[in-house]
N, C-alpha and C positions, 0 to 999 in steps of 0.2 A: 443479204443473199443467204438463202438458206442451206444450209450442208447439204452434202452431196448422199445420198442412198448407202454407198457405201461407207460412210466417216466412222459407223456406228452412233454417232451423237443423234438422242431420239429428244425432240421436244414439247410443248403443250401449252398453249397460252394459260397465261396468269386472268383470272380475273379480278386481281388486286394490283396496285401501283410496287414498284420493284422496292420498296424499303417494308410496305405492308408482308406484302410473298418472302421477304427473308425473316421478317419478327416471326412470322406463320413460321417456317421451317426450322428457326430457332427453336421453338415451343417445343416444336415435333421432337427434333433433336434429344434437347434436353429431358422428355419425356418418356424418351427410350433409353436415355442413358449412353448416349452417342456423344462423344467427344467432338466437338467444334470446336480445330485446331487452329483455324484460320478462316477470315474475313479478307477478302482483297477488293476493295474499293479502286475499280479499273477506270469510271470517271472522275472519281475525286481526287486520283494521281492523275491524272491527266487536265482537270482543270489546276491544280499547281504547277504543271508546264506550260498551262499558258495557252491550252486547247481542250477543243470543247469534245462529247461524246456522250450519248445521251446515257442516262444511270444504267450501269451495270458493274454488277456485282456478283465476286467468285465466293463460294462458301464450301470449304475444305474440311473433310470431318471421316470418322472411323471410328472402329472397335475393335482392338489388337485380336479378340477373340475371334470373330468374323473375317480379317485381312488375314492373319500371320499364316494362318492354314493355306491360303491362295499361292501366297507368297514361298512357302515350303515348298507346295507341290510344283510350281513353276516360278523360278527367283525371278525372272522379267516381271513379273505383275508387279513388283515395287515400283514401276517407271506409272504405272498408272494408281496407282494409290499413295492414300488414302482417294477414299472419291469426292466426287467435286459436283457440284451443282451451279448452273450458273442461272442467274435472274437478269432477264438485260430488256431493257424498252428500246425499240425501234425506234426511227427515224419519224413514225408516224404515231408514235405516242403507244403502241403493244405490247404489252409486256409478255415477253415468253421465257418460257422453264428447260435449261436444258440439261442433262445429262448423259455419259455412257454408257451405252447399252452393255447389260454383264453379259448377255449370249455371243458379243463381240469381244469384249474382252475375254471370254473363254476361247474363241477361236483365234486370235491374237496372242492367248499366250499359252494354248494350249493343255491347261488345268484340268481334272478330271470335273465333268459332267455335274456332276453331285454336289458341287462346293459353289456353282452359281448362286444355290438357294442364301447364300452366305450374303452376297452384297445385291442380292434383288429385291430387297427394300429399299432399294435408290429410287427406282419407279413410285413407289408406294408413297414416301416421304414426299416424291417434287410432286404427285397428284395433289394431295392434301395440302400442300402447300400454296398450291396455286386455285384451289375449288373454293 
């Protein structure tokens, strides 16, 4: 089911398999000098319980230099950061790229205008990741 219009969460198909589309955004990552804080492996904990979910996978990452300013101007924006991208295959084998939109989290947390350009390479990153 795909998110609702308003969730903020904007997505884009992968045209790579969801372990390929994280090594890709790995590369990105470490290419920019972005910290990958975390890995969460949502079917791989869930096939140790004993249930199935096709692969998807959370990837949690930031740059104090880029967040902390967000975070100053409005303290809520720590409930959504660092950001997060998520890589997850459908039921019918698709693989899609998701993330939140930063012009949502500026009107959710009410941040000044000028400091989106901060975490708007979230788009940039899950494009090239998933091309």
């Amino acid at each position: 089911m795909p998110p609702s219009p308003d969730s903020g969460i904007q997505s884009l198909p992968s045209a790579h398999s969801v372990d390929e589309t994280v090594a890709r955004l790995q590369v990105l990552l470490k290419a920019k000098g972005i910290a990958l804080l975390a890995l969460v492996d949502h079917s791989g904990e869930a096939q140790k319980a004993g249930l199935h979910m096709p692969n998807t996978k959370l990837l949690i990452f930031g740059n104090p230099r880029a967040g902390t300013p967000l975070m100053l101007a409005a303290p809520s924006t720590a409930i959504d950061l660092p950001l997060k991208v998520l890589i997850a295959e459908d039921t019918t084998g698709r693989v899609s790229v998701s993330w939140t939109d930063p012009a949502w989290l500026q009107r959710r947390h009410g941040f000044p205008l000028e400091l989106i350009q901060n975490i708007a390479a979230v788009r940039v990153l899950a494009e090239q990741a998933a091309a």
